[in-house]
mmCIF file of the C-alpha atoms, coordinates in Angstrom:
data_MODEL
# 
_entry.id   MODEL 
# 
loop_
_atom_site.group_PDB 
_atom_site.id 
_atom_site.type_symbol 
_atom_site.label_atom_id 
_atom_site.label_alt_id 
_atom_site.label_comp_id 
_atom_site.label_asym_id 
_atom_site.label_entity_id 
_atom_site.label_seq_id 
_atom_site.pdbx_PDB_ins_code 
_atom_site.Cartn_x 
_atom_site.Cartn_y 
_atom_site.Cartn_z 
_atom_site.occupancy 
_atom_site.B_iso_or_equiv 
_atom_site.pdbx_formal_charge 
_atom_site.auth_seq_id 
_atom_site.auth_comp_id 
_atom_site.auth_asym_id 
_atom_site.auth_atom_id 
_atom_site.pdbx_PDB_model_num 
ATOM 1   C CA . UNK A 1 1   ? -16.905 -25.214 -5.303  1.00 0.00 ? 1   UNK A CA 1 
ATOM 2   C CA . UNK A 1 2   ? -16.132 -26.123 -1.448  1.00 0.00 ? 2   UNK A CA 1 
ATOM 3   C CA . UNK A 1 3   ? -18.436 -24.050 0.480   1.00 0.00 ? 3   UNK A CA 1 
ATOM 4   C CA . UNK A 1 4   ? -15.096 -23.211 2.970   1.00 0.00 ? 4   UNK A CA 1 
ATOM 5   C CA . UNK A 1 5   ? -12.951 -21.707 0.230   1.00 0.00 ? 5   UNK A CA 1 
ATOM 6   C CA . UNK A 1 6   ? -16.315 -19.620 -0.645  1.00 0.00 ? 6   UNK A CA 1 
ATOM 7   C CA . UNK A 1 7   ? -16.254 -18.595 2.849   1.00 0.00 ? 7   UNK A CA 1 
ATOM 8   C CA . UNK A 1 8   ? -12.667 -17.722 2.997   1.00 0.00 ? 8   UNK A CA 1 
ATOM 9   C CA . UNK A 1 9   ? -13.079 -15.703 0.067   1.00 0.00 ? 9   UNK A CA 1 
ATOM 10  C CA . UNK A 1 10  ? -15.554 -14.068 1.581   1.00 0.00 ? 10  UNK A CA 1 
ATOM 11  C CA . UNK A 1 11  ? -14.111 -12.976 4.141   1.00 0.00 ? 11  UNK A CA 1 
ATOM 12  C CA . UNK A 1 12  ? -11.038 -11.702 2.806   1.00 0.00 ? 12  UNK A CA 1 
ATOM 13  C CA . UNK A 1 13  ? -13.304 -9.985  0.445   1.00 0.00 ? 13  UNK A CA 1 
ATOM 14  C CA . UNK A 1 14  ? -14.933 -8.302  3.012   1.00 0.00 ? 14  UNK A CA 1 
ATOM 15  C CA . UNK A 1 15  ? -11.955 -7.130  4.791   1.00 0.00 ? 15  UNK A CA 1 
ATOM 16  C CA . UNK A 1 16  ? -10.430 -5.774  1.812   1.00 0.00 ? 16  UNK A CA 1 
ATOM 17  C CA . UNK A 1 17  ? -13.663 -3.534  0.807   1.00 0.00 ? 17  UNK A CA 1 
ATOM 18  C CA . UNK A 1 18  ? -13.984 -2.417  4.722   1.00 0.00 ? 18  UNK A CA 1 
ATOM 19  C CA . UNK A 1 19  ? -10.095 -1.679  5.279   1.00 0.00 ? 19  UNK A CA 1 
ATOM 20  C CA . UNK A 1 20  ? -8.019  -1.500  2.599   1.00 0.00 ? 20  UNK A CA 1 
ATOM 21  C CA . UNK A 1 21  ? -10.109 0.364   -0.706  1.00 0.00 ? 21  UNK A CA 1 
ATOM 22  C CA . UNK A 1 22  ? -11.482 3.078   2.138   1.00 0.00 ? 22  UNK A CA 1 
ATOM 23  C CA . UNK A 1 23  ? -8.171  3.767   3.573   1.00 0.00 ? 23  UNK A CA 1 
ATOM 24  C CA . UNK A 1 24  ? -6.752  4.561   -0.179  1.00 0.00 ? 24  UNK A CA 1 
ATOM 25  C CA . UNK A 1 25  ? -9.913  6.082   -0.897  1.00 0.00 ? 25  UNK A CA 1 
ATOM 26  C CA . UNK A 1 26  ? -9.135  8.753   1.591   1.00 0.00 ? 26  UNK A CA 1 
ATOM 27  C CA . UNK A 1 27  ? -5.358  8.912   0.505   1.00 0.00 ? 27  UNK A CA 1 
ATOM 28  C CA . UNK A 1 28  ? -6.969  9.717   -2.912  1.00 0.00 ? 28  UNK A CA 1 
ATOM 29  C CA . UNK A 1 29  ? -8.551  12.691  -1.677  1.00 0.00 ? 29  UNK A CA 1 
ATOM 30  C CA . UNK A 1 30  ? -5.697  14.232  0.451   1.00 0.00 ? 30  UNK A CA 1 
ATOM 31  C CA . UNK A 1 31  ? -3.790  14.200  -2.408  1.00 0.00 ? 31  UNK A CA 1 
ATOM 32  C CA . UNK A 1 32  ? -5.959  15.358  -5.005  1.00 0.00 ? 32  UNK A CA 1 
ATOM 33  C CA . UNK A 1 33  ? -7.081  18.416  -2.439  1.00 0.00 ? 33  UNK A CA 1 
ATOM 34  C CA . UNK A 1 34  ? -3.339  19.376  -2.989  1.00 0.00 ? 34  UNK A CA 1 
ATOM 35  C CA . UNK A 1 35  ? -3.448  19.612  -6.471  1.00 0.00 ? 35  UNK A CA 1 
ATOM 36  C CA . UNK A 1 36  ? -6.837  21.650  -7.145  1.00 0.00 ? 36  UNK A CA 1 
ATOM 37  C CA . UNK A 1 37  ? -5.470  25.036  -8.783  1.00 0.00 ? 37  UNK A CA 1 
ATOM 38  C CA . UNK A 1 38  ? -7.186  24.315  -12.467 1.00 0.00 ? 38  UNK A CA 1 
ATOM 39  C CA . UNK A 1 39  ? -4.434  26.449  -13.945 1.00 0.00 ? 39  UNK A CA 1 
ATOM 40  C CA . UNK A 1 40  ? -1.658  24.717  -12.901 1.00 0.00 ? 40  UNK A CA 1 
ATOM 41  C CA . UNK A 1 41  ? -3.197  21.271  -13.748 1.00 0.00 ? 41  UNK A CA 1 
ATOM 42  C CA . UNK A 1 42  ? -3.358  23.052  -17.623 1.00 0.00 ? 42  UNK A CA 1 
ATOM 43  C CA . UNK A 1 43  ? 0.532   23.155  -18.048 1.00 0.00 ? 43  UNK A CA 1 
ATOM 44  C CA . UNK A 1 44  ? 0.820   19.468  -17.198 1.00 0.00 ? 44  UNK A CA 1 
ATOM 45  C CA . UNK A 1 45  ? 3.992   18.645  -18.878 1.00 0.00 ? 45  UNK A CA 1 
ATOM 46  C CA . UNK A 1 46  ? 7.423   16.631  -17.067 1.00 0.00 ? 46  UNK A CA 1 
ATOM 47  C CA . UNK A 1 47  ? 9.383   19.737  -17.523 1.00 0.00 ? 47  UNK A CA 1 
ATOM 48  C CA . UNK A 1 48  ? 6.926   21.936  -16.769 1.00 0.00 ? 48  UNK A CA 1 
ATOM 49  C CA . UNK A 1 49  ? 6.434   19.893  -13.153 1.00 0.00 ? 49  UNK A CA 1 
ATOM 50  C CA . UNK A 1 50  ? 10.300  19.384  -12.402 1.00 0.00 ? 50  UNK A CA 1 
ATOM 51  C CA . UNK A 1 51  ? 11.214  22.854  -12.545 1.00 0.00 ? 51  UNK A CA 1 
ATOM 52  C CA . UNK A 1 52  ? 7.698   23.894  -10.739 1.00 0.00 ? 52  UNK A CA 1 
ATOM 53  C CA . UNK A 1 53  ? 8.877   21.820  -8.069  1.00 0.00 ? 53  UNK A CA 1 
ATOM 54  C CA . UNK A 1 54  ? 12.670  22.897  -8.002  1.00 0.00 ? 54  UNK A CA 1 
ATOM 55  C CA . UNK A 1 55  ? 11.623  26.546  -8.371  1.00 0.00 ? 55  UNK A CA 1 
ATOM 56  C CA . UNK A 1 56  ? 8.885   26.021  -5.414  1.00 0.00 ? 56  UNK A CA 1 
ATOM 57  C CA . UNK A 1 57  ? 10.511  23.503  -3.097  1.00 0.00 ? 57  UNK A CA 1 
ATOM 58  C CA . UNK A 1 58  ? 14.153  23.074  -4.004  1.00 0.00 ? 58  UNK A CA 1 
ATOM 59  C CA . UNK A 1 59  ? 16.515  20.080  -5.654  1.00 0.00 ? 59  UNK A CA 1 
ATOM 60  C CA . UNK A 1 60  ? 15.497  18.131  -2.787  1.00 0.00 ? 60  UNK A CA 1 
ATOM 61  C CA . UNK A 1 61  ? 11.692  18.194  -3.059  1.00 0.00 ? 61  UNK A CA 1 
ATOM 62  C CA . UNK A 1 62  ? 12.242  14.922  -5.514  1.00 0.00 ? 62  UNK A CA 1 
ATOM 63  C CA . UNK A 1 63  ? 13.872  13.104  -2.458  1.00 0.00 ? 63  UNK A CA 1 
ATOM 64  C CA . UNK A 1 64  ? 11.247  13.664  -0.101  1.00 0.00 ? 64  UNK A CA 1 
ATOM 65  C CA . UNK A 1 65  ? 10.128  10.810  1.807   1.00 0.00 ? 65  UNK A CA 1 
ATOM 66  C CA . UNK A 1 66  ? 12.734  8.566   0.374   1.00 0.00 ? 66  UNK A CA 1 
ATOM 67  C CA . UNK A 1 67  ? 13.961  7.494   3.563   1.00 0.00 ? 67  UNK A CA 1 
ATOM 68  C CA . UNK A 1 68  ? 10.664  6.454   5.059   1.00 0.00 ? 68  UNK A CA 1 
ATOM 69  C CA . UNK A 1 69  ? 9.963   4.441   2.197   1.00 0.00 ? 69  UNK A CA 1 
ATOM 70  C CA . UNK A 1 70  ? 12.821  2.628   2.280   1.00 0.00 ? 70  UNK A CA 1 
ATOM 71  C CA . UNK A 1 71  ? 12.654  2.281   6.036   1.00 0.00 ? 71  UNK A CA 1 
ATOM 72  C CA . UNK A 1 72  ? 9.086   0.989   5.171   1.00 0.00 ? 72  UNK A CA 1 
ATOM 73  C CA . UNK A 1 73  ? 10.053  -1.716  2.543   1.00 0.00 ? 73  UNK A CA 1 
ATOM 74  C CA . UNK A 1 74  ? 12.324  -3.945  4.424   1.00 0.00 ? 74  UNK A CA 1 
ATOM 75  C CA . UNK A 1 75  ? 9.548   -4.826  7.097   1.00 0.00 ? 75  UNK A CA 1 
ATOM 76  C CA . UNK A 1 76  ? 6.323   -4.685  4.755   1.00 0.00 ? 76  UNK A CA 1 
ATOM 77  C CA . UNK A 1 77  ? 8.891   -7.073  2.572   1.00 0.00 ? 77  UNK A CA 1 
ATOM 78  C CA . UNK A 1 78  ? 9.455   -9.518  5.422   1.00 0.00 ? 78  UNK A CA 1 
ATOM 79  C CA . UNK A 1 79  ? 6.350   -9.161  6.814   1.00 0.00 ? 79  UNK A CA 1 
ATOM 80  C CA . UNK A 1 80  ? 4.539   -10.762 3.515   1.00 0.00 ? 80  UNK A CA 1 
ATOM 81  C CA . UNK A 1 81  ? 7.090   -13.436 2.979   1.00 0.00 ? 81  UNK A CA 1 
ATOM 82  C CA . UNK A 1 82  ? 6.544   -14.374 6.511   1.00 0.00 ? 82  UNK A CA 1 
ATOM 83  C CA . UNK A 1 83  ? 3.098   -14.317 6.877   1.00 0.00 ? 83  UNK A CA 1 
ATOM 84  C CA . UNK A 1 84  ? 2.510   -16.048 3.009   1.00 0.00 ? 84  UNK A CA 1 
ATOM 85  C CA . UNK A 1 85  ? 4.047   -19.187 4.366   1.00 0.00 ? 85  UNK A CA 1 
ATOM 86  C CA . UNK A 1 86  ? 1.939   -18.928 7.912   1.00 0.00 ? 86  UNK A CA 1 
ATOM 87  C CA . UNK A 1 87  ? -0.614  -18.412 6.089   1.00 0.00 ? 87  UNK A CA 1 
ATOM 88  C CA . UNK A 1 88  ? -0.042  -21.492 3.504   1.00 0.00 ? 88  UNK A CA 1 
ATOM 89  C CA . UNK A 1 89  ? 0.638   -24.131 6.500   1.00 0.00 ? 89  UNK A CA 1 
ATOM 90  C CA . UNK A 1 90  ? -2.450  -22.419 8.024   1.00 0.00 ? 90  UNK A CA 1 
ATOM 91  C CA . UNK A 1 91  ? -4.839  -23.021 4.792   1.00 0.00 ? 91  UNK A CA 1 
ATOM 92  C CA . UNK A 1 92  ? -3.156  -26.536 4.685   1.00 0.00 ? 92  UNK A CA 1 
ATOM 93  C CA . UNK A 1 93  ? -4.708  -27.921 7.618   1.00 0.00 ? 93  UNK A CA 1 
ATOM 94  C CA . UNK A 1 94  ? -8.414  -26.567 6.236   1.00 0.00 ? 94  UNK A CA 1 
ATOM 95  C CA . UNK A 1 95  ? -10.173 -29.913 5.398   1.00 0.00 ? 95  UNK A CA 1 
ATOM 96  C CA . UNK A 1 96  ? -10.743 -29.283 1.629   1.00 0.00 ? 96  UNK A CA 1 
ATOM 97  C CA . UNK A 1 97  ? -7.782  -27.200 0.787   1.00 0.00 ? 97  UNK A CA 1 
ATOM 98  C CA . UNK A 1 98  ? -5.254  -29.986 1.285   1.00 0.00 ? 98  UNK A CA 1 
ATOM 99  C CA . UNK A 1 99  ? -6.098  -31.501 -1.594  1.00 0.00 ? 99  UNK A CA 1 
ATOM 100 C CA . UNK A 1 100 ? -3.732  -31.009 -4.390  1.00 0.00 ? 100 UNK A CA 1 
ATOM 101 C CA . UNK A 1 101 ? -5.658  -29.675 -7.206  1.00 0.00 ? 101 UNK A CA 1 
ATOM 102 C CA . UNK A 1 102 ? -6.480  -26.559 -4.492  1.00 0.00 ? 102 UNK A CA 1 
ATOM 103 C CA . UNK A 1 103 ? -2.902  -25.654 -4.218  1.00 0.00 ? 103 UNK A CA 1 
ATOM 104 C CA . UNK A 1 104 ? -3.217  -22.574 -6.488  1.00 0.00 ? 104 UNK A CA 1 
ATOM 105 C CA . UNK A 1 105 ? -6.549  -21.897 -4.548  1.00 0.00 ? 105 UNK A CA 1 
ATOM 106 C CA . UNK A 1 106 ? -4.182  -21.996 -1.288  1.00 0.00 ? 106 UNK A CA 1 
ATOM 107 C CA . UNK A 1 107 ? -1.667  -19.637 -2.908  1.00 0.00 ? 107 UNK A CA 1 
ATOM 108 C CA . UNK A 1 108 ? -4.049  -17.206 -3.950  1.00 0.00 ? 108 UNK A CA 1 
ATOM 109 C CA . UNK A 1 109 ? -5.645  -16.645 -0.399  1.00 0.00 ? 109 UNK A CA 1 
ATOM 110 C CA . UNK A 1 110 ? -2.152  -16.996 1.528   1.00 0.00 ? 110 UNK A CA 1 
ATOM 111 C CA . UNK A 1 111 ? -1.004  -14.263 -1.032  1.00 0.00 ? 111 UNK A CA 1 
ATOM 112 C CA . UNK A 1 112 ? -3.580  -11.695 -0.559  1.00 0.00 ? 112 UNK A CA 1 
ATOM 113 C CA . UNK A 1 113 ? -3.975  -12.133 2.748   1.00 0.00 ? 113 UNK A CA 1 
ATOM 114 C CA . UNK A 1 114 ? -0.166  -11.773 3.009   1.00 0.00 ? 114 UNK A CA 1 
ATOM 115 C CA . UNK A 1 115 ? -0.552  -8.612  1.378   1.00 0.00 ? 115 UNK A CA 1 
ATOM 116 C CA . UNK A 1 116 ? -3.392  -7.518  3.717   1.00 0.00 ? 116 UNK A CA 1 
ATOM 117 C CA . UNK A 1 117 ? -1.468  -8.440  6.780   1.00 0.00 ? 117 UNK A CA 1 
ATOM 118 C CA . UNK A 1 118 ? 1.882   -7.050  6.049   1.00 0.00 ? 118 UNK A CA 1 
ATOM 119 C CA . UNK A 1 119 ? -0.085  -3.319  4.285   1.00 0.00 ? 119 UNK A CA 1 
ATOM 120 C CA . UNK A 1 120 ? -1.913  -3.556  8.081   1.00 0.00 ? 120 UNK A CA 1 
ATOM 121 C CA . UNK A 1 121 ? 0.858   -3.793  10.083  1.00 0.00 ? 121 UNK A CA 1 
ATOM 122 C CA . UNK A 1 122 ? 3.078   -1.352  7.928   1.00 0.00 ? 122 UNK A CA 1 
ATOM 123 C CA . UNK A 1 123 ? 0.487   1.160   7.315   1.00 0.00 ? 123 UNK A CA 1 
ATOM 124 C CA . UNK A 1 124 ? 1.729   3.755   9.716   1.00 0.00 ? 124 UNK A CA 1 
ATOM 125 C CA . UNK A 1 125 ? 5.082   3.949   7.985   1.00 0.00 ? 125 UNK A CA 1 
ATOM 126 C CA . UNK A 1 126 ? 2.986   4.261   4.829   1.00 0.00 ? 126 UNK A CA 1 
ATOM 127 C CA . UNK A 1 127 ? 0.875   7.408   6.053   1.00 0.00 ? 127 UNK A CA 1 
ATOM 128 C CA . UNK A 1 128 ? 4.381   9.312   7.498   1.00 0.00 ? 128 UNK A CA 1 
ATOM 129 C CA . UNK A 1 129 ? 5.874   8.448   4.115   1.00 0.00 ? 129 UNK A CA 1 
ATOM 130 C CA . UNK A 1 130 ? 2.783   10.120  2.120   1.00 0.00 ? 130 UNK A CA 1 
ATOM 131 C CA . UNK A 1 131 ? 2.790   12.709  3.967   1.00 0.00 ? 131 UNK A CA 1 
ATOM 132 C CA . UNK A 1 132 ? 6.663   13.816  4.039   1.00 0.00 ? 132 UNK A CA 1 
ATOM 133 C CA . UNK A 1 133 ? 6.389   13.278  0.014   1.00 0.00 ? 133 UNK A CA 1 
ATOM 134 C CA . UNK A 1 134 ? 3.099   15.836  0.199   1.00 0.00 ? 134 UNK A CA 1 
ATOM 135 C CA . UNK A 1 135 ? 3.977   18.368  2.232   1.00 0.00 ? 135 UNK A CA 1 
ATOM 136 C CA . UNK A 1 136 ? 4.227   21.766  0.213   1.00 0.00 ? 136 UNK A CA 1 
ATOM 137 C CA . UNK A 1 137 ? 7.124   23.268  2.138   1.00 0.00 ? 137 UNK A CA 1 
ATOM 138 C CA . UNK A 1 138 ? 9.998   20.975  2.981   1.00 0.00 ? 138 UNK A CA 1 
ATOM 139 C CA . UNK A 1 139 ? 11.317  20.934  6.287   1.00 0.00 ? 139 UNK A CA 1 
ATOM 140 C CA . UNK A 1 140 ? 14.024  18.793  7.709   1.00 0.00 ? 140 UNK A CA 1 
ATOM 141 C CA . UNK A 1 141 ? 13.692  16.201  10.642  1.00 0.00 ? 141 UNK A CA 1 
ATOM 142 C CA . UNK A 1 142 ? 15.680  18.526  13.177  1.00 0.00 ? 142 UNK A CA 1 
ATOM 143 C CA . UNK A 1 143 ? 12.598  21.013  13.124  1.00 0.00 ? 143 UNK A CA 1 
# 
């Protein structure tokens, strides 16, 4: 195997362990902290949840954060269709990867980097959005 696409590998590898995994890691355990009464967690059943949560929170409890996430898929959407083809004219010009038979090689790195760049740069968004949808009391914007 060419010792650059090892490298680029590699790296991305790297960056994904460091970055990515930790920062859901931590997401993980904000969210399961919410959910740690053992008696509730017994009853686990669709109905059961929707009318805990319209009982607790109100009709629009299942809305919550909708609007940030929306807001937050148009530019993590154009953000990794942009950066996919940077990143493909970029992995082009690597001596090695311009060869044809590395084309799906090419399109595997420019996609997952894509998809690191664009979670990156869209993460805020992400963490208001997670947090709206977790919140135990709703509140409005206004507040």
């Amino acid at each position: 195997m060419n010792p650059t696409v090892l490298f680029l590998g590699h790296i991305t590898h790297m960056f994904m362990i460091k970055c990515v995994i930790r920062a859901c890691d931590i997401l993980i355990r904000q969210v399961a902290g919410m959910h740690s009464d053992a008696a509730a967690l017994r009853k686990c059943s669709i109905w059961h949840e929707a009318s805990r949560i319209v009982r607790e929170e109100g009709f629009g409890a299942f809305w919550k954060g909708n609007l940030v996430t929306i807001v937050h898929r148009l530019p993590y959407s154009a953000m990794s269709f942009y950066s996919y083809e940077r990143y493909k004219k970029l992995l082009g010009m690597v001596p090695g990867l311009d060869d044809p038979n590395y084309v799906s090689v090419v399109r595997l790195l420019g996609g997952g980097l894509a998809g690191v760049t664009a979670a990156s740069v869209t993460y805020p968004l992400d963490v208001v959005r997670t947090r709206l949808a977790t919140q135990v009391h709703f509140s409005s914007f206004c507040e």
